[in-house]
C-alpha positions in Angstrom: 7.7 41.1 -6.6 5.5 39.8 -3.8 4.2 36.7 -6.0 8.4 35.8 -6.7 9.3 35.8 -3.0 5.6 34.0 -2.1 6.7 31.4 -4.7 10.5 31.1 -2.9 8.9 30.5 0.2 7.1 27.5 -0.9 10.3 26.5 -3.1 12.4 26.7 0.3 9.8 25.1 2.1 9.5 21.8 0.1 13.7 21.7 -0.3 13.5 21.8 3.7 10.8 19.2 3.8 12.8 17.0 1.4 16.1 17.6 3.1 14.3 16.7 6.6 13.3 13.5 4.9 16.3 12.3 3.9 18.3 13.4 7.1 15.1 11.5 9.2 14.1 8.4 6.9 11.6 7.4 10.0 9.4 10.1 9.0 8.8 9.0 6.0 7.0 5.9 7.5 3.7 8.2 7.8 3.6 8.9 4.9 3.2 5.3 3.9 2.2 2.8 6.8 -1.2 2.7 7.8 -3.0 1.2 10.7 -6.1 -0.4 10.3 -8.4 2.2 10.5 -6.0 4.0 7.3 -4.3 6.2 8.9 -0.9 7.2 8.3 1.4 5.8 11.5 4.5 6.2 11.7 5.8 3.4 14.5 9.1 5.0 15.3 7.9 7.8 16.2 4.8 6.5 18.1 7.4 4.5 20.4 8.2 7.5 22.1 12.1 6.9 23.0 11.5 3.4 23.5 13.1 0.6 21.3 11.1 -0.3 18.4 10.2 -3.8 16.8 8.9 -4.1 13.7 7.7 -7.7 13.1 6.9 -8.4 9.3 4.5 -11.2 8.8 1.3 -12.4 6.8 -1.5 -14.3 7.2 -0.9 -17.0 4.5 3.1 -17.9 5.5 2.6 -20.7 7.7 6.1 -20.1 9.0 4.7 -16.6 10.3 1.7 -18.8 11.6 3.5 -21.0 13.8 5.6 -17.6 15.4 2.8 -15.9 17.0 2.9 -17.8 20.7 7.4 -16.2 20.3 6.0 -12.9 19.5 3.2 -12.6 21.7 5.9 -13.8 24.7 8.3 -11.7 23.6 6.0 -8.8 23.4 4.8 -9.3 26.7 8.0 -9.5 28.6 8.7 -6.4 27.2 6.1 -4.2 27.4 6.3 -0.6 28.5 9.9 -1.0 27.5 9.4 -2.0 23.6 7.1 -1.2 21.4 6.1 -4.1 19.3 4.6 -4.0 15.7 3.0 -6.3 13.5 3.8 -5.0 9.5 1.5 -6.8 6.9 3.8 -5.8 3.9 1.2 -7.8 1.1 -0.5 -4.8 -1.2 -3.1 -6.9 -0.9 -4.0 -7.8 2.8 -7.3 -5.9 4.0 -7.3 -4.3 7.9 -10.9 -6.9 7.9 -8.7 -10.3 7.1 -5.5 -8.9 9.3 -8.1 -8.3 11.7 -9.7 -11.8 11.2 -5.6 -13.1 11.6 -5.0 -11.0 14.9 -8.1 -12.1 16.5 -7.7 -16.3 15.7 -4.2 -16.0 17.2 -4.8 -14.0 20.1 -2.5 -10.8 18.8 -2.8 -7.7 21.4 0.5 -6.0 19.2 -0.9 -2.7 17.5 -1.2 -3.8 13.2 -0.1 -1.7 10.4 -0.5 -2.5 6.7 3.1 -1.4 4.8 1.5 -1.6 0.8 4.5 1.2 0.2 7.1 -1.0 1.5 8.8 2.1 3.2 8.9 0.2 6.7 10.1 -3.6 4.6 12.9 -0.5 3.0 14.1 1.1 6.2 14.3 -2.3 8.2 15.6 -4.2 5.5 13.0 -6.8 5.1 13.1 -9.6 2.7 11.1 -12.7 4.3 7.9 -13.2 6.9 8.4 -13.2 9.7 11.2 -11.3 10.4 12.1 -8.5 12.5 13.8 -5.1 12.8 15.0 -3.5 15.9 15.1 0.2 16.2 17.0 1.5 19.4 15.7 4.9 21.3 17.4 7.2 18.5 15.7 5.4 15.2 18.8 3.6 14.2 18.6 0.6 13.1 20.7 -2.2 15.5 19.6 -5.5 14.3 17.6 -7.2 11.2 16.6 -10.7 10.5 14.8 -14.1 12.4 13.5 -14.2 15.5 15.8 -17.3 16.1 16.7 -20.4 14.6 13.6 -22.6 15.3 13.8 -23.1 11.1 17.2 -24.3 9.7 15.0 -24.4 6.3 11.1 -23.7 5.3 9.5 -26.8 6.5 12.6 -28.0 8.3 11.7 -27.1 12.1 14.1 -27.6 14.7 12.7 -29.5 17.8 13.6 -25.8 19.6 15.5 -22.8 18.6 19.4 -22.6 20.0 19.6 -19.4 19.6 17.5 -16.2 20.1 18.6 -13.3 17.9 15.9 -11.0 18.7 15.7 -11.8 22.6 19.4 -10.8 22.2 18.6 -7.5 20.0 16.6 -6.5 21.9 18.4 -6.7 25.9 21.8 -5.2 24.1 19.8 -2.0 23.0 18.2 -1.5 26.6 21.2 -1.8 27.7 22.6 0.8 25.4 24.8 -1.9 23.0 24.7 -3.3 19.8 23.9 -6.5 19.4 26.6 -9.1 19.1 24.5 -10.1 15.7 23.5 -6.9 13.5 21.5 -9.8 10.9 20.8 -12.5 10.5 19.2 -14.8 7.5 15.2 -15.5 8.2 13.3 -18.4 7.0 10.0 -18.5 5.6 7.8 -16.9 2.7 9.3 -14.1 0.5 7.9 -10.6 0.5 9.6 -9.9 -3.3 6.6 -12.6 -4.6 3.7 -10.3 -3.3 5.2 -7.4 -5.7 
């Protein structure tokens, strides 16, 4: 008799657990996202109530490449305010060559590795670099480009004319949605590194 209700417990326990999961999808990001030392982060709930950007890029997407002064800026004039993430979605990427990529262009934004794809899922990530905003509560407010610097992949504007993410971003401190909720990204596909 003791064994059966022993054996409930744990059945009870894992339906809670899986219940949880699907009620908080954010929580599932730990148990897939690493940081570069391997261990399971979840960013969402490392912001603390802040508003969360998750920036999806790689080191070999020369459209990514050229982004990292935006992102850097971005990041900078936010801080304290947003947490910024750079999410290496490629199976394949190693922490030593994302460290190699952070270092030759001068990133200071905590790195994970996604080789799950649960982060690329939940912000609905097709195409490097783009960007998912998460306001305070983990909800999702805006996916998509940074801005339009690219009106194709190696058709560069002279400068962007609009700024999706600057916009994201001030409408969730401010407690609104964004006028945009997506937008369409240009650059390298993250369905090819499958």
């Amino acid at each position: 008799m003791r064994g059966q209700r022993g054996i409930c417990g744990v059945l009870l326990s894992l339906i809670a657990a899986m219940i949880f999961a699907v009620l908080d999808p954010g929580s599932l990001c730990a148990q897939t996202a690493f940081d570069l030392e391997g261990r399971p982060t979840d960013p969402l709930a490392q912001a603390a109530g802040r508003i969360t950007v998750l920036v999806f890029v790689r080191t070999d997407c020369p459209i990514s490449n050229r982004y990292a002064p935006t992102i850097q800026k971005l990041s900078a004039e936010y801080a304290g305010r947003v947490a910024f993430w750079l999410v290496y979605p490629d199976k394949a990427e190693t922490a030593t060559s994302i460290r190699k990529y952070l270092q030759d262009y001068g990133y200071r934004l905590p790195a994970l590795r996604d080789p799950q794809r649960a982060l690329v899922k939940s912000s609905h990530a097709e195409i490097t670099p783009e960007v998912a905003v998460f306001e305070q509560k983990h909800e999702l407010v805006y996916h998509g480009r940074i801005d339009n610097w690219y009106e194709g992949f190696s058709r560069p504007r002279g400068a962007p004319t609009t700024h999706e993410l600057d916009d994201a971003i001030q409408a969730a401190l401010s407690g609104r949605r964004p006028a945009v909720a997506s937008a369409a990204a240009v650059g390298c596909y993250i369905s090819d590194l499958e």
